[in-house]
N, C-alpha and C positions, 0 to 999 in steps of 0.2 A: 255920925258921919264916919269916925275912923272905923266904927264896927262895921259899916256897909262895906268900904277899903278892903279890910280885913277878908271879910266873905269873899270878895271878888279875885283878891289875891291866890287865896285858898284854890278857891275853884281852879283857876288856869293853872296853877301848881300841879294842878290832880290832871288837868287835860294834856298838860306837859309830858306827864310819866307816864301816862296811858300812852302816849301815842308813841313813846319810844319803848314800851317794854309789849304793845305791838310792832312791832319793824326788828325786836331784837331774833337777832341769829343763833339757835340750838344747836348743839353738837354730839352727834352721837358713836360709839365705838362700834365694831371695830375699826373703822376705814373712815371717821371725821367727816362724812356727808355730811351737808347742809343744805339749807335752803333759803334761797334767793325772791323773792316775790320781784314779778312780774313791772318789768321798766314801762309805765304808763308814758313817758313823753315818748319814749321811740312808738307806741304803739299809736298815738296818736299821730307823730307827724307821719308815719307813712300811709294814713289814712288821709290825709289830708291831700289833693291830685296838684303834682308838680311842685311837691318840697323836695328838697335831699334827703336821702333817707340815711340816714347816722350807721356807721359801723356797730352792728350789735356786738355784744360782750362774749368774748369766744366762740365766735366764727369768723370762719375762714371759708370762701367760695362756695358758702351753705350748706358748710358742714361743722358740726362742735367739733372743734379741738381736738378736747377731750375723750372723745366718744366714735368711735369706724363706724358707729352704726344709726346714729342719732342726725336727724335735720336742725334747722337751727327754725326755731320759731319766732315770730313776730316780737318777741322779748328776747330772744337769743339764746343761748344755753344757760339752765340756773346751774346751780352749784352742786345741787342733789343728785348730781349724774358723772362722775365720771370713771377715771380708773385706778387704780390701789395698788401697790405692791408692798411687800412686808419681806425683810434680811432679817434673822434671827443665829447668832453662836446659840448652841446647846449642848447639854453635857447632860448624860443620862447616863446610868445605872441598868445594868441588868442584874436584878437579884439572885441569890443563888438557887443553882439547879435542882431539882431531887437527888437523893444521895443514889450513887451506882457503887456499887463495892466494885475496888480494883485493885489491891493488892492489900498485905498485910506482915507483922512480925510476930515471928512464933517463940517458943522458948525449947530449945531441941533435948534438953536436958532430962527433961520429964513426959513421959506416957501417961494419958495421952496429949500429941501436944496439944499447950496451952497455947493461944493467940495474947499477944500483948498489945501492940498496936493495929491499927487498921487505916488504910488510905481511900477514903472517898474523893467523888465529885466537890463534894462543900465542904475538903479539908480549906480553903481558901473562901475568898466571895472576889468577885469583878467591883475595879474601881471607876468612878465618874469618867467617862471617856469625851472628849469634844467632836464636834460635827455639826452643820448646819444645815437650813433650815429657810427653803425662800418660796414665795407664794406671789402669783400677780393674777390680778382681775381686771377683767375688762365688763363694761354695762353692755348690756343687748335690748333691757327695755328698764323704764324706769324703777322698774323693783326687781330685774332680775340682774345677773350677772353671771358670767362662766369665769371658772378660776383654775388652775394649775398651781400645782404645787409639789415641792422634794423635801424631803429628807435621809441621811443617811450617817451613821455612824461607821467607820472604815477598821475599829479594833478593840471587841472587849476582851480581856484575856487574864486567866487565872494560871497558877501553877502551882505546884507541890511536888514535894518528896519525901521518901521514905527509907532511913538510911540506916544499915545493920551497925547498931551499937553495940556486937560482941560477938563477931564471928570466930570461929564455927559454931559455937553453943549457941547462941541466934541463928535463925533463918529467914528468909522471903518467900515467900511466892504469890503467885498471881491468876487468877483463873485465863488471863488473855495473856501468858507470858508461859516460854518450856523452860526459864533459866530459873529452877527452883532448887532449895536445899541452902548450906550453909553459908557459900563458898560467895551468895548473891552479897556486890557491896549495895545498892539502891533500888528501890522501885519508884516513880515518880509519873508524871504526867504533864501536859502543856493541854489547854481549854481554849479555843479561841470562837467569836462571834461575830461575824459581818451585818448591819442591817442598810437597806436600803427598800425605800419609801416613794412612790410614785400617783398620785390622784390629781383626775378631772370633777368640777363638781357641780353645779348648776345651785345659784343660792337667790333665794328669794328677802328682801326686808319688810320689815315691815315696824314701822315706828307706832309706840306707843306713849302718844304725851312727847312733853319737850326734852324727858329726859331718858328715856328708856326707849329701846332699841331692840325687837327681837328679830332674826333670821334663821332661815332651816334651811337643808342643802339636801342634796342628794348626786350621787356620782359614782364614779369606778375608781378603784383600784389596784393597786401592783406592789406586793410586799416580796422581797427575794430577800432572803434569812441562807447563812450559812455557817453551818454549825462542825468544827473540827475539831476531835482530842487524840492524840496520842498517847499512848502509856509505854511506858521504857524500863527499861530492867538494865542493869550491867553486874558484871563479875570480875573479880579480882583476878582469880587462881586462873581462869582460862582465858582471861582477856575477852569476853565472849558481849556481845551490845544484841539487844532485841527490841523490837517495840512493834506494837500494834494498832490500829488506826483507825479511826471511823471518821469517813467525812460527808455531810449530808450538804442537800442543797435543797429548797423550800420553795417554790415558787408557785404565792398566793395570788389567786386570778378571781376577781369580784365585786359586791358592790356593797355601797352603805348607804348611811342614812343620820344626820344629826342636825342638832337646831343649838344656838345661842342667844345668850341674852349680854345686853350693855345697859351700862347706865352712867351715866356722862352729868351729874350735877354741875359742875362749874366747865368753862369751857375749854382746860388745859388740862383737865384728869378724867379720864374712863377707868372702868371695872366692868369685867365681865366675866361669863362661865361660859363654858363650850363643853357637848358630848358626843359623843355618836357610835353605833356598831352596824360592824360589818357581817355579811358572810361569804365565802371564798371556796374556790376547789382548788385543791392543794397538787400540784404536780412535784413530786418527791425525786430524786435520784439521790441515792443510800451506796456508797463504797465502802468494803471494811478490808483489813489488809492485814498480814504480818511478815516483816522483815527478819532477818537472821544475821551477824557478820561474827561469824565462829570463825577462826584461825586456825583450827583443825580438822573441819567440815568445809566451809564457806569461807576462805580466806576476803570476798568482796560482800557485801549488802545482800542476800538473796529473797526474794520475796515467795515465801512459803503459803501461801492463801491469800485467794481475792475472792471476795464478794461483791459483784455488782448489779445492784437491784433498782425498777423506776416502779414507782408505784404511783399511789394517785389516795388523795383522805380529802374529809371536808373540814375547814377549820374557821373562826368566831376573831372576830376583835371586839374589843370595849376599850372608849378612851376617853377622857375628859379631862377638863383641866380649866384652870383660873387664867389670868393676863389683866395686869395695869398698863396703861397706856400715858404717856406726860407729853402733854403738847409742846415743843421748843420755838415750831414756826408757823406760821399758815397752812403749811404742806408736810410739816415732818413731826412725825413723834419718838420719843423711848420707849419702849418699852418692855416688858420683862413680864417672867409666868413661873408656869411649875404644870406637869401634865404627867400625866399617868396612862400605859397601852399596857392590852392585857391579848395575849393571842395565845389561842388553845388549838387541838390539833395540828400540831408541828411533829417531824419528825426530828429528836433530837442526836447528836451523836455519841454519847454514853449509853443511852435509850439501845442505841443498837450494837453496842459492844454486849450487854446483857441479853436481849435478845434472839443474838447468836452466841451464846457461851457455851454450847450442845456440839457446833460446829468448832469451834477453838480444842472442844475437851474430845474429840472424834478425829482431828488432825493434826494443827501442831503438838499440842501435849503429849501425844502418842511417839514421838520421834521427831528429835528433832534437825535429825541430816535428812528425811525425805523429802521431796518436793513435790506439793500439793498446786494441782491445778483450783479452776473458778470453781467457786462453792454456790448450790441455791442461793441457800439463806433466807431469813425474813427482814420485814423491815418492821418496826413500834412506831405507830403515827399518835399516839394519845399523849406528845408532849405538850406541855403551857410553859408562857412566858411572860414575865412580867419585870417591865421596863420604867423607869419614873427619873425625873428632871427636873433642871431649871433651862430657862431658855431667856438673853438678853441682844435688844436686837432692835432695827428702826423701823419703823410705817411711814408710806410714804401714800399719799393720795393729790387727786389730781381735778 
């Protein structure tokens, strides 16, 4: 008898857990969709002719909530549908640039001269800069959705100098500078980087299992990159300041193409990867410049050479990157990443101090009280960049 007991016990134990870990709720990253099964008594009572038919579960005048574009059906809106947005701080890195030679120390003492030191691009590297980082989605059918999203960085910035430890027997100069010889106390430079981040995307899901989550997108693009250095020179004996300039502007117009995976084991922690590349036509505007404020020439600023050039290149991104997600509410998560962009034909703006070194060593160098009107010039479109972060920030779904 107790062994019968036993068995029977057993049994509805096991019918217990089946019928709850059917009815259990999965959760999947990035955006915490789930799913709802189907309210059988609403759908019978409104079968039923001349019952009240029950207020379904997020609708409103028959339409979801949730959703501009969804009806509400005989169950009403599940859960698996609605909209998303994601606030992320981030702080990324731009690595340092290819080296451009820009100035240098000689030793005046000996023929022929010897060089001692030398001033590049990557006498420095660019530090962790802050900038954010927001995205919001809305659903148009049950597995698709359109997204919008920014990004922009507003200052990455290097700097250097190159200072005469022993004038007159030391010297400077500089291929993009006329203030050469003893007499130079410094040659140095200022680096600066803008980026700003603009896509539309269209994203498809597609669930695999209760815990895995894959989606692929596709959309446009807008990356405007602006890249500016100056390099400076001063002197003691004449009192005399120079500096030379390139400042480029980038504007990437294009589209891409990337997929992610999640995987959501417990219902308060997601893991995922994300990738994707682009390609883009590059609309360039390239200005290069040199200033003068000699107190025996030029007693104000004068500007000795302008190059203004628009051109046009094709240029690539690659980007992927990681992201945890920790669920805090029903609606809200933390979460935090690390991502990596790689963008190849850019025009950068050291790229184009060297570029035109022909026209520097053809006008200013040759004299430095003439006044040189606009120059052709060229522009270098074969720059790359590569940018990498963390990013810490909340998901919000609906």
């Amino acid at each position: 008898m107790c062994g019968k007991v036993g068995r029977l016990t057993g049994v509805w134990v096991l019918v217990l857990l089946t019928s709850q870990i059917a009815q259990a709720k999965w959760w999947t990253w990035p955006f915490s969709k789930h799913h709802v099964s189907d309210t059988e008594e609403a759908v019978q009572m409104s079968e039923d002719t001349g019952m009240y038919r029950p207020k379904l579960h997020d609708c409103s005048e028959g339409k979801c909530r949730h959703s501009w574009f969804r009806d509400c059906t005989e169950s009403g809106c599940g859960g698996d549908f609605g909209w998303y947005a994601v606030g992320d701080f981030i702080y990324l890195r731009r690595e340092r640039p290819s080296e451009t030679f820009l100035g240098r120390e000689v030793d005046l003492t000996v023929l022929p001269v010897q060089q001692l030191r030398e001033l590049t691009t990557d006498s420095d590297r660019f530090n962790y800069e802050p900038g954010f980082h927001v995205l919001i989605g809305l659903p148009i059918k049950p597995e698709w959705s359109v997204e919008a999203s920014f990004f922009g960085i507003w200052d990455w910035s290097q700097d250097a100098t190159l200072v005469n430890r022993n004038p007159p027997l030391f010297g400077m100069d500089s291929p993009y500078l006329t203030i050469n010889g003893g007499a130079v106390d410094a040659i140095g430079y200022n680096y600066e980087t803008e980026l700003r981040n603009f896509e539309a995307n269209f994203r498809n899901f597609r669930p695999f299992g209760p815990f895995t989550t894959f989606s692929w997108f596709f959309g446009a693009r807008y990356i405007w990159l602006s890249d500016e250095i100056t390099v400076f020179g001063t002197e003691n004996l004449f009192l005399s300041a120079e500096r030379s300039r390139a400042d480029v502007d980038n504007h990437l117009i294009g589209g891409h193409v990337g997929a992610s995976m999640a995987v959501s084991p417990f219902y308060c922690l997601s893991m995922g990867l994300y990738s994707k590349v682009g390609v883009y036509g590059n609309m360039i505007r390239n200005r290069v410049s040199n200033f003068l404020r000699d107190p025996g020439s030029f007693p104000a600023e004068t500007q000795r050479m302008f190059i203004s050039r628009d051109d046009g290149s094709t240029g690539v991104s690659l980007e992927a990157g990681a992201k945890v997600a920790w669920r805090i509410t029903n609606h809200i998560s933390i979460r935090g990443g690390y991502s990596v962009l790689f963008l190849d034909g850019l025009a950068l703006a050291p790229d184009q101090l060297n570029a035109n070194r022909q026209v520097f060593a053809t006008t200013v160098l040759l004299d430095r009280t003439n006044v040189y009107g606009r120059q052709t010039g060229r522009t270098d479109e074969t720059g790359s960049m590569l940018i990498h972060g963390f990013s810490v920030g909340l998901e919000i779904d609906w």
